[in-house]
DSSP file (Angstrom, degrees, kcal/mol; ACC not computed):
  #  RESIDUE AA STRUCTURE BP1 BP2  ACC     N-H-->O    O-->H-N    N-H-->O    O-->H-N    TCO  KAPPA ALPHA  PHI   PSI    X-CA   Y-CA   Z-CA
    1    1 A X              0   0    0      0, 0.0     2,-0.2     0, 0.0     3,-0.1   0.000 360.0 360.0 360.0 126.9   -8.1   33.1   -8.5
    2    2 A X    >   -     0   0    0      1,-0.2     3,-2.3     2,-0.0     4,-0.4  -0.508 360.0-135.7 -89.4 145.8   -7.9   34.5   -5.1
    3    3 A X  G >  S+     0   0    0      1,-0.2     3,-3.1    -2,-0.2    -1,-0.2   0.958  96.2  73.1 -61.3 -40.6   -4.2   34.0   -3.7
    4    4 A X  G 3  S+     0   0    0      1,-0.3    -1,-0.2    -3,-0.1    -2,-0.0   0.740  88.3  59.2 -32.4 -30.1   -5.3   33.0   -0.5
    5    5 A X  G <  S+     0   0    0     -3,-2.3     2,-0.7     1,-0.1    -1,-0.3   0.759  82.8  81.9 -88.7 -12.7   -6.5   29.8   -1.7
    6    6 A X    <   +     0   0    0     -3,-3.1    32,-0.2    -4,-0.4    -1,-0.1  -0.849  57.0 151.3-101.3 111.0   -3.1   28.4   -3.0
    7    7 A X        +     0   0    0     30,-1.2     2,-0.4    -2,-0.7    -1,-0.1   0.389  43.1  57.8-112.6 -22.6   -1.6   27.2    0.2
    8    8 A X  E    S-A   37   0A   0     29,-1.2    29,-1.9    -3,-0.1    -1,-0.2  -0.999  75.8-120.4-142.3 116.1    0.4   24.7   -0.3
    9    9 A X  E     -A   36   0A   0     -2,-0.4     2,-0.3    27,-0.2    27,-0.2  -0.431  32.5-179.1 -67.7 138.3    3.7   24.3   -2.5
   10   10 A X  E     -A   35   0A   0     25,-1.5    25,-2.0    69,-0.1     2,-0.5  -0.974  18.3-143.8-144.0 156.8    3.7   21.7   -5.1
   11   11 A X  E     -AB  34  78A   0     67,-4.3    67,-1.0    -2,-0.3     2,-0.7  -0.882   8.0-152.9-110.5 137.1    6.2   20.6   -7.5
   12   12 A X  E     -AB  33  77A   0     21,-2.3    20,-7.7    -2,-0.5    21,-1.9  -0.680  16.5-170.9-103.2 148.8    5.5   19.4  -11.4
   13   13 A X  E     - B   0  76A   0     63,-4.6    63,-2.7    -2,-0.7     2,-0.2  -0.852  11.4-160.4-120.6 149.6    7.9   16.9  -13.0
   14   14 A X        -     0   0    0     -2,-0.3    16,-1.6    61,-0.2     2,-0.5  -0.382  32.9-102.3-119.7-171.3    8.2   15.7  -16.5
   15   15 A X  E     -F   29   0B   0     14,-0.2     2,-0.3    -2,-0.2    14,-0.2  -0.980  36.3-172.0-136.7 132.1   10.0   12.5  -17.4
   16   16 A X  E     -F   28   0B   0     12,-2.7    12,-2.7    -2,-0.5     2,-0.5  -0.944  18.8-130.6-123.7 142.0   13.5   12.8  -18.9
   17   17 A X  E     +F   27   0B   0     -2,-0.3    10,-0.2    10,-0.2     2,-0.1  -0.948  41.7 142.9 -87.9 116.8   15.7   10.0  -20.4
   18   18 A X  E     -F   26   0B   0      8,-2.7     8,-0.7    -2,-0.5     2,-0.3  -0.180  41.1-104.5-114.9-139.3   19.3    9.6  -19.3
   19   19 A X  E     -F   25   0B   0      6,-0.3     6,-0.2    -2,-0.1     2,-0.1  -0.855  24.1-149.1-156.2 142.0   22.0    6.9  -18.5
   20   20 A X    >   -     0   0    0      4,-1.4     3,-0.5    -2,-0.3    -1,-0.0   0.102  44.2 -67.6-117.4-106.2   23.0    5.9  -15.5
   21   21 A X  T 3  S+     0   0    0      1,-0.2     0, 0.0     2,-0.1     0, 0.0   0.811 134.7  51.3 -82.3 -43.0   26.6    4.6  -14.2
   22   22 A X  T 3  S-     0   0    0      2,-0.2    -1,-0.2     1,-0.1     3,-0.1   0.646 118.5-113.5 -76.2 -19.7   26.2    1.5  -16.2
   23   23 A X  S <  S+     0   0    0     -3,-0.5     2,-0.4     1,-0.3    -2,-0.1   0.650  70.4 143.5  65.9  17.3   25.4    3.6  -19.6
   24   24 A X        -     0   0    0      1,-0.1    -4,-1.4     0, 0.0     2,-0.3  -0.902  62.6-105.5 -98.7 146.3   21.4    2.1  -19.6
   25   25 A X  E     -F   19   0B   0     -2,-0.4     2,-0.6    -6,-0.2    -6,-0.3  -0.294  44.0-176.3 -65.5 115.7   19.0    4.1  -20.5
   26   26 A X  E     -F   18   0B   0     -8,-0.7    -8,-2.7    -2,-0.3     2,-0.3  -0.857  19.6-150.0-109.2 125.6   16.9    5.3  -17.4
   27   27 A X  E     +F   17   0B   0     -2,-0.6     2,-0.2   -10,-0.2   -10,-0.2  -0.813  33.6 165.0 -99.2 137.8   13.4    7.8  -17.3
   28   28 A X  E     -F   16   0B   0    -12,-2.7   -12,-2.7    -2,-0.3     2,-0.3  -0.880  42.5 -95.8-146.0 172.2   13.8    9.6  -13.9
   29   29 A X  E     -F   15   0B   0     -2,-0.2     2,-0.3   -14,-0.2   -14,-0.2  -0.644  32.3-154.7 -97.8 158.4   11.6   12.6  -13.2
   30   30 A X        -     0   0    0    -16,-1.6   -16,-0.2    -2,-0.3   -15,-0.1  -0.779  21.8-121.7-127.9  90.3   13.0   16.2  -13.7
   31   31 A X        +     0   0    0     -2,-0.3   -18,-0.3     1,-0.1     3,-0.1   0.371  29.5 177.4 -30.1 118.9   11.6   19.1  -11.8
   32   32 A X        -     0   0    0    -20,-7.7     2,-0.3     1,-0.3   -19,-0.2   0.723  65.4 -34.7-110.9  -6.9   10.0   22.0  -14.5
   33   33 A X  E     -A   12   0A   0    -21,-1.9   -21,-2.3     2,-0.0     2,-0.4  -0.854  49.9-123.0 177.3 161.4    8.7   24.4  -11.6
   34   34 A X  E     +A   11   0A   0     -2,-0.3     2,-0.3   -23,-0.2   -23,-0.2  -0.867  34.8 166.5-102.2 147.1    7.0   25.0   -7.9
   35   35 A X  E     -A   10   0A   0    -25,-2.0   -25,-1.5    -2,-0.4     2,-0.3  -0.887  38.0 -94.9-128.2 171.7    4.3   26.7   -7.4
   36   36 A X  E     +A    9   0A   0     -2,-0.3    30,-0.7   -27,-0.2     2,-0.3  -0.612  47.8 166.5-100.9 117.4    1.6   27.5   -5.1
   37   37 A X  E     -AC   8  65A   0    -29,-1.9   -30,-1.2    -2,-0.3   -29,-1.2  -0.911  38.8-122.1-154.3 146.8   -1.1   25.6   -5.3
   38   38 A X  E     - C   0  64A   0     26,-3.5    26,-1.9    -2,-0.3     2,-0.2  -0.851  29.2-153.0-112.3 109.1   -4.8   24.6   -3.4
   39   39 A X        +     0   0    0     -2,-0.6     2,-0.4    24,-0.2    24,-0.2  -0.411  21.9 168.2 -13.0 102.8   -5.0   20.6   -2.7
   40   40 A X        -     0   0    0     -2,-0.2    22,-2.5    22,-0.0    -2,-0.1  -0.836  27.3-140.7-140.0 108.8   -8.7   19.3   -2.6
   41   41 A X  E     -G   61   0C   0     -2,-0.4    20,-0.3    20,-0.3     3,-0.1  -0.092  15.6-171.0 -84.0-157.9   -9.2   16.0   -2.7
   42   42 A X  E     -     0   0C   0     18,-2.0     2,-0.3     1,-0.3    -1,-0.2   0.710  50.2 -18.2-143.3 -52.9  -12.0   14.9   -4.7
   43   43 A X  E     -     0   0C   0     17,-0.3    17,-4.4     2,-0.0    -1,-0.3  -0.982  49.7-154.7-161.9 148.9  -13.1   10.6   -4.3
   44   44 A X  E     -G   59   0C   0     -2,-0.3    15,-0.2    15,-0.2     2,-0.2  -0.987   1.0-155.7-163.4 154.2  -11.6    7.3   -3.2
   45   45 A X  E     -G   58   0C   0     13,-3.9    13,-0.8    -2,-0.3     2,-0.3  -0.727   3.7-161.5-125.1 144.7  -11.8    3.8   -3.6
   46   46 A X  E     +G   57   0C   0     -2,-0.2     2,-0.3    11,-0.2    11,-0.2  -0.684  20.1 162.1-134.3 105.4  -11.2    0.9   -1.9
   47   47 A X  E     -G   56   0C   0      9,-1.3     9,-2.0    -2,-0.3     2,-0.7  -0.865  31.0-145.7-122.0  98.9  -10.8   -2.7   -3.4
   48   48 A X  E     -G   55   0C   0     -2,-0.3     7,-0.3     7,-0.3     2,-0.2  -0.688  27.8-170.1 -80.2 110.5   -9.6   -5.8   -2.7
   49   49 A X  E   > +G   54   0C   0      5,-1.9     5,-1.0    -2,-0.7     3,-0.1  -0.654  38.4   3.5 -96.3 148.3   -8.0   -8.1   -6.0
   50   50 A X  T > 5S-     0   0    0      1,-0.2     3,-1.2     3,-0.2     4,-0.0   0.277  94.1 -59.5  80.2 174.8   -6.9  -11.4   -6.5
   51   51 A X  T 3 5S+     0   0    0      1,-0.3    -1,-0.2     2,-0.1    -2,-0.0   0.542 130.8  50.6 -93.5  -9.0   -6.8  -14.4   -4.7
   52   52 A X  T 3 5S-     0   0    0     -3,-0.1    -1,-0.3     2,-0.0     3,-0.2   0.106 109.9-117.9-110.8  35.0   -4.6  -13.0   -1.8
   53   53 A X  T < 5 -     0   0    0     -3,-1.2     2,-0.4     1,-0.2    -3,-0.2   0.765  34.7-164.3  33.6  53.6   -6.8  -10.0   -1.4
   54   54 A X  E   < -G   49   0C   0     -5,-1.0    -5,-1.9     1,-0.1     2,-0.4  -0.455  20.4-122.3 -54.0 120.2   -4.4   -7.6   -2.2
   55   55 A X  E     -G   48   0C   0     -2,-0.4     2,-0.3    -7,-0.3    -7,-0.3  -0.779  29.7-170.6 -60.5  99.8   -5.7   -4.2   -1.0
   56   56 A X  E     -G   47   0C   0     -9,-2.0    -9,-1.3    -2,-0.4     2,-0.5  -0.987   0.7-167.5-100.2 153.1   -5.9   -1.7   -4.0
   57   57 A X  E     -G   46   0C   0     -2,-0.3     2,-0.4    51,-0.3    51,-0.3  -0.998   5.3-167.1-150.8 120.4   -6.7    2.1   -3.2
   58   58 A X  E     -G   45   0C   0    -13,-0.8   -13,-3.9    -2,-0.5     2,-0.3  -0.878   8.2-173.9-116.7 123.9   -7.7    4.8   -5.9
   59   59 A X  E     -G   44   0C   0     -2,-0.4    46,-2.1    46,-0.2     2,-0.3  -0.999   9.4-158.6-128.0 130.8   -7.6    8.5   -4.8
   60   60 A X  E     + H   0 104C   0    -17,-4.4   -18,-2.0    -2,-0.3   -17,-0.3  -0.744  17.5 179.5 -98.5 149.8   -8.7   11.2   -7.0
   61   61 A X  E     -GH  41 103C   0     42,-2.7    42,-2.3    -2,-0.3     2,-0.6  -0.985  22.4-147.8-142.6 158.7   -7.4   14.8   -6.2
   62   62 A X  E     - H   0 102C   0    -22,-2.5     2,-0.8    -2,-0.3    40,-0.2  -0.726  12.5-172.0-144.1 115.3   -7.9   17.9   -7.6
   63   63 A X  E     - H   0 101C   0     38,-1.6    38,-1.7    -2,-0.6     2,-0.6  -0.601   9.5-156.9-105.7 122.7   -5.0   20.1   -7.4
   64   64 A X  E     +C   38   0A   0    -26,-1.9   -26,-3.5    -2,-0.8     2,-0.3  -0.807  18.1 166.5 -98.7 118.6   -5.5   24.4   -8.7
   65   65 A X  E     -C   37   0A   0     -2,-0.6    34,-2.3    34,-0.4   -28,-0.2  -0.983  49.4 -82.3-116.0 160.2   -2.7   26.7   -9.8
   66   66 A X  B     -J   98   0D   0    -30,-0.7    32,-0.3    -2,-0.3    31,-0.1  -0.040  68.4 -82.9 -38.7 150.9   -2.5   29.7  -11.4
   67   67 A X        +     0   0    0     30,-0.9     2,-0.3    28,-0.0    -1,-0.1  -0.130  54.9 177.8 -79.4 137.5   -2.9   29.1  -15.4
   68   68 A X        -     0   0    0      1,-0.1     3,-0.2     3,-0.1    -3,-0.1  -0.964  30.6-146.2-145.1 156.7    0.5   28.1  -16.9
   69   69 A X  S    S+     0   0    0     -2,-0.3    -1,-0.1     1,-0.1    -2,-0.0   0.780  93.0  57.9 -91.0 -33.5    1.2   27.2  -20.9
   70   70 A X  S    S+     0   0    0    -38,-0.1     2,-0.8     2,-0.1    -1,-0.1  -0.139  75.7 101.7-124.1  33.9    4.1   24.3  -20.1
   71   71 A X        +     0   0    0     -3,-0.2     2,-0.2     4,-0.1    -3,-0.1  -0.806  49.0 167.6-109.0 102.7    2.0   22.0  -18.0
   72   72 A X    >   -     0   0    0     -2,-0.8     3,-4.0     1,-0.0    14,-0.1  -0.697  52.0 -91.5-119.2 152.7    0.8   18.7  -20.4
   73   73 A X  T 3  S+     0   0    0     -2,-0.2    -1,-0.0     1,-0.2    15,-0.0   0.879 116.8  70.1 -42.9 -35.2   -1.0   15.2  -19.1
   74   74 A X  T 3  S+     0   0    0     11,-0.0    -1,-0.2     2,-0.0    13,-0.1   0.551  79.0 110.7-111.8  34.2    2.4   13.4  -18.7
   75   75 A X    <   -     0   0    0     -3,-4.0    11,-0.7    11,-0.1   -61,-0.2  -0.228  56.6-152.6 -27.1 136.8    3.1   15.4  -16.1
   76   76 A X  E     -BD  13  85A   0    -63,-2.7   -63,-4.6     9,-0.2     2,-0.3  -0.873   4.8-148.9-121.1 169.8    3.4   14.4  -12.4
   77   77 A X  E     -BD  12  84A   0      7,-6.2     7,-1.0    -2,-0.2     2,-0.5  -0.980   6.0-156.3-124.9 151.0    2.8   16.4   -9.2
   78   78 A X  E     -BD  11  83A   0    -67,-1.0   -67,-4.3    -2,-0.3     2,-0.3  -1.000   8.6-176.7-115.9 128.6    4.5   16.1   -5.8
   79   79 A X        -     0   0    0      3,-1.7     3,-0.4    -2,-0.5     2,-0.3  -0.482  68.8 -55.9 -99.2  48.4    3.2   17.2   -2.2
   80   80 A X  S    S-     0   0    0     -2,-0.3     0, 0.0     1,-0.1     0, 0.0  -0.830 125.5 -24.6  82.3-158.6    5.5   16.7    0.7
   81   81 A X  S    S+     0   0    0     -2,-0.3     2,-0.3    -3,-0.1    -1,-0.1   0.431 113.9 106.4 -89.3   1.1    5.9   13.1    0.0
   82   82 A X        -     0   0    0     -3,-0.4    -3,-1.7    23,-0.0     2,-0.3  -0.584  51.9-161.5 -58.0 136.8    2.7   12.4   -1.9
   83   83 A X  E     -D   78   0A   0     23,-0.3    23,-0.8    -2,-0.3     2,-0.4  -0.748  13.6-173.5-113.3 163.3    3.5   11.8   -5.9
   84   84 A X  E     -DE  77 105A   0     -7,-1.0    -7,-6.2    -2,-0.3     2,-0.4  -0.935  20.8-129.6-167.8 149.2    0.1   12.2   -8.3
   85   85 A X  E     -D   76   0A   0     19,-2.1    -9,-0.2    -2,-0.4    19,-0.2  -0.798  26.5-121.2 -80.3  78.0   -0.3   11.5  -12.0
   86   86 A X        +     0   0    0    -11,-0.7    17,-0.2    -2,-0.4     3,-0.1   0.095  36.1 174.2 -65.2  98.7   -1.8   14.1  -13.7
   87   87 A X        +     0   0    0     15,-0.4     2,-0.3     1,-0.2    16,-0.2   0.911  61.4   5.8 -12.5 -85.6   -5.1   12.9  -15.5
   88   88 A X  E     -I  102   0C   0     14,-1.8    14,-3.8   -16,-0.1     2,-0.3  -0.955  64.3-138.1-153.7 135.4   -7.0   15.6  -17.1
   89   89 A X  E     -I  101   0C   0     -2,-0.3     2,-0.5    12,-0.2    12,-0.2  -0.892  22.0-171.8 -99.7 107.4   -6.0   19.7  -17.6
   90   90 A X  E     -I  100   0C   0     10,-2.5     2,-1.3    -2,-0.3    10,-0.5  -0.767  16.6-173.9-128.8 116.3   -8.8   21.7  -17.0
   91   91 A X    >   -     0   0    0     -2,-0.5     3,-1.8     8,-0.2     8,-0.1  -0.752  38.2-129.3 -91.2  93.8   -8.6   25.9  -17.8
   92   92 A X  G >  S-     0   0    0     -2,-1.3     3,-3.5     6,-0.3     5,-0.2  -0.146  79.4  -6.3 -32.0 127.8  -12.1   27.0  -16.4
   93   93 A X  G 3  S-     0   0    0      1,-0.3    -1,-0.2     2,-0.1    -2,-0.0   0.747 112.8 -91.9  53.3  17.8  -14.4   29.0  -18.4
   94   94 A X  G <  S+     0   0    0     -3,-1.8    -1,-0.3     1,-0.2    -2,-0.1   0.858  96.0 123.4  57.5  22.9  -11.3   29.1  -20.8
   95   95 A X    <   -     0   0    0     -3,-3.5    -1,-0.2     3,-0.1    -2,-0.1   0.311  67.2-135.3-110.3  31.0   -9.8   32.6  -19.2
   96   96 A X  S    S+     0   0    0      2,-0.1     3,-0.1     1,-0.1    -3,-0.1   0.657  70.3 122.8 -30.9  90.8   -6.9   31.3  -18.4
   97   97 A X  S    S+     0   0    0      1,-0.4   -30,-0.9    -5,-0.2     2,-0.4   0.464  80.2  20.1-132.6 -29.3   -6.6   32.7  -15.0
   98   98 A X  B     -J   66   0D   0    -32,-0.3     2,-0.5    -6,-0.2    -1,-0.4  -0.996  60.3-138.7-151.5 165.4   -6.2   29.2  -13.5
   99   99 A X        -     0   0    0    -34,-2.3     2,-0.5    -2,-0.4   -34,-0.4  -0.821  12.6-165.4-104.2 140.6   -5.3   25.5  -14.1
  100  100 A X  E     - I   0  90C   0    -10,-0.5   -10,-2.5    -2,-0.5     2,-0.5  -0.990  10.1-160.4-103.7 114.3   -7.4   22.7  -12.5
  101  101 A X  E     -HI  63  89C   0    -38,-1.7   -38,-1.6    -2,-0.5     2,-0.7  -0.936  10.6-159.3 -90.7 129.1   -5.5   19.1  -12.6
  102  102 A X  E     +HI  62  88C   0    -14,-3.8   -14,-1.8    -2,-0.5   -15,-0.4  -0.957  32.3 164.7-107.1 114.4   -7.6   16.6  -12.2
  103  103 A X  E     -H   61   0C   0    -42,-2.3   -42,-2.7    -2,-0.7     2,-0.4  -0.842  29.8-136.5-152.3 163.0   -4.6   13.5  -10.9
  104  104 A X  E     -H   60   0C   0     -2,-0.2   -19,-2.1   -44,-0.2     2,-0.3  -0.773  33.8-101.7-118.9 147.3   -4.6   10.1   -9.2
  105  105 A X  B     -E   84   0A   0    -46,-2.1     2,-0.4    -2,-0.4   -46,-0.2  -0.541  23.8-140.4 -68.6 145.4   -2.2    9.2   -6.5
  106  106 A X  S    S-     0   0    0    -23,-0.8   -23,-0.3    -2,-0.3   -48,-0.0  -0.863  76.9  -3.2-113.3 148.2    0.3    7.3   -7.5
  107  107 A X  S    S-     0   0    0     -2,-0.4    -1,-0.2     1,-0.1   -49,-0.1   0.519  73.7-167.3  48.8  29.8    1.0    4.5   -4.7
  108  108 A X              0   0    0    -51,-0.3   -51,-0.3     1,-0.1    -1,-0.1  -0.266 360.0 360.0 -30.5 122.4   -1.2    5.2   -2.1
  109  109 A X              0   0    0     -2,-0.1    -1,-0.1     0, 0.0    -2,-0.1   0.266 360.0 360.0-136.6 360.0   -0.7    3.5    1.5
């Protein structure tokens, strides 16, 4: 993967269980690394549901970094203030020279 194309810092997060003040158990996200990474988004949808026509909006993205071992689906990724869910892990041609994520926006406006 030529460097040139990873442009853009992103971070991935895992989900950790703690406590908070109160001693209940809280999942908050926990950073496991930045890296450099090329954004592309990929398809989006736009819907209205329910009887008050509540707006919903699906965006697919498809975010490349260099190939890493400690990256799994219930991973998230964050962009500047964008969050995404990570989908589907895809290692091209198996040569593990890069990761593809294939991730949804989370909360899209």
């Amino acid at each position: 993967m030529r460097s040139g194309l990873l442009r853009e810092r992103v971070t991935i997060q895992t989900w950790v269980t703690t406590q908070d003040e109160d001693g209940s158990e809280i999942t908050v996200p926990l950073d496991v690394c930045t890296v450099w990474a090329a954004v592309e988004p990929v398809s989006g949808n736009e819907r209205c549901i329910g009887e008050l026509d509540q707006r919903l909006v699906e965006r697919s993205t498809r975010i490349r970094i260099r190939y890493r071992t400690d990256i799994t689906e219930k991973m998230r990724v964050t962009w500047g203030t964008l969050v995404y869910n990570i989908q589907q892990i895809i290692n091209p041609w198996a040569r593990d020279r890069e990761l593809q994520l294939i991730c949804k926006e989370v909360n899209p406006t």
